[in-house]
N, C-alpha and C positions, 0 to 999 in steps of 0.2 A: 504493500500500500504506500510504504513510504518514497518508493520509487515513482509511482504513479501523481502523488502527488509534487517531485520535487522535477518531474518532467514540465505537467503542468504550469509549474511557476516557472519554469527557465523559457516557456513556449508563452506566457504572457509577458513575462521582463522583455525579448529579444521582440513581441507586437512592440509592445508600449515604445521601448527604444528608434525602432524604424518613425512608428507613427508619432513621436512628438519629443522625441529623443525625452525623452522618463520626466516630462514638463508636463505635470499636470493640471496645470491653470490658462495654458496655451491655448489662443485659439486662431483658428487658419483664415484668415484675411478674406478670400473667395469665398470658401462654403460656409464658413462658420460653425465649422466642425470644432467640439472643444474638448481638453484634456487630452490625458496621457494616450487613450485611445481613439482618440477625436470621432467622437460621440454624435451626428447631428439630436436633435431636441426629441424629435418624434419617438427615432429611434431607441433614444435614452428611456425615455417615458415607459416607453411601451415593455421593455426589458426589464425597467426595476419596475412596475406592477405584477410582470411575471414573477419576479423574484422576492418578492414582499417586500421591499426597500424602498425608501425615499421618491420619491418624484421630482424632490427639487430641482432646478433649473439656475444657475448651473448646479451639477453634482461635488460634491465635497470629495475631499480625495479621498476618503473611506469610503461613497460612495460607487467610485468608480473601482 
């Protein structure tokens, strides 16, 4: 298990890294995609109600 999850976390660090190089307060000028994973609003929304979390707009870095 603990492998599974330490894959995981190496396979979201190296997202987060590409998408916003691990800046997560960043937001992309054009799309206005925001955070570490650059998130558009809708998208975010609709993810953390699947997830039970937060809705806020932006997301807190614990939220992302």
């Amino acid at each position: 298990m603990a492998d599974s999850v330490d894959q995981i976390n190496e396979f979201m660090a190296a997202i987060r890294q590409k998408e916003s190089g691990g800046n997560y307060t960043v937001v992309n000028k054009d799309s206005g995609a925001y955070g570490a994973y650059q998130f558009m609003k809708g998208t975010f929304v609709t993810a953390a109600k699947l997830a039970g979390v937060s809705t806020a707009w932006p997301p807190s870095k614990e939220a992302q």
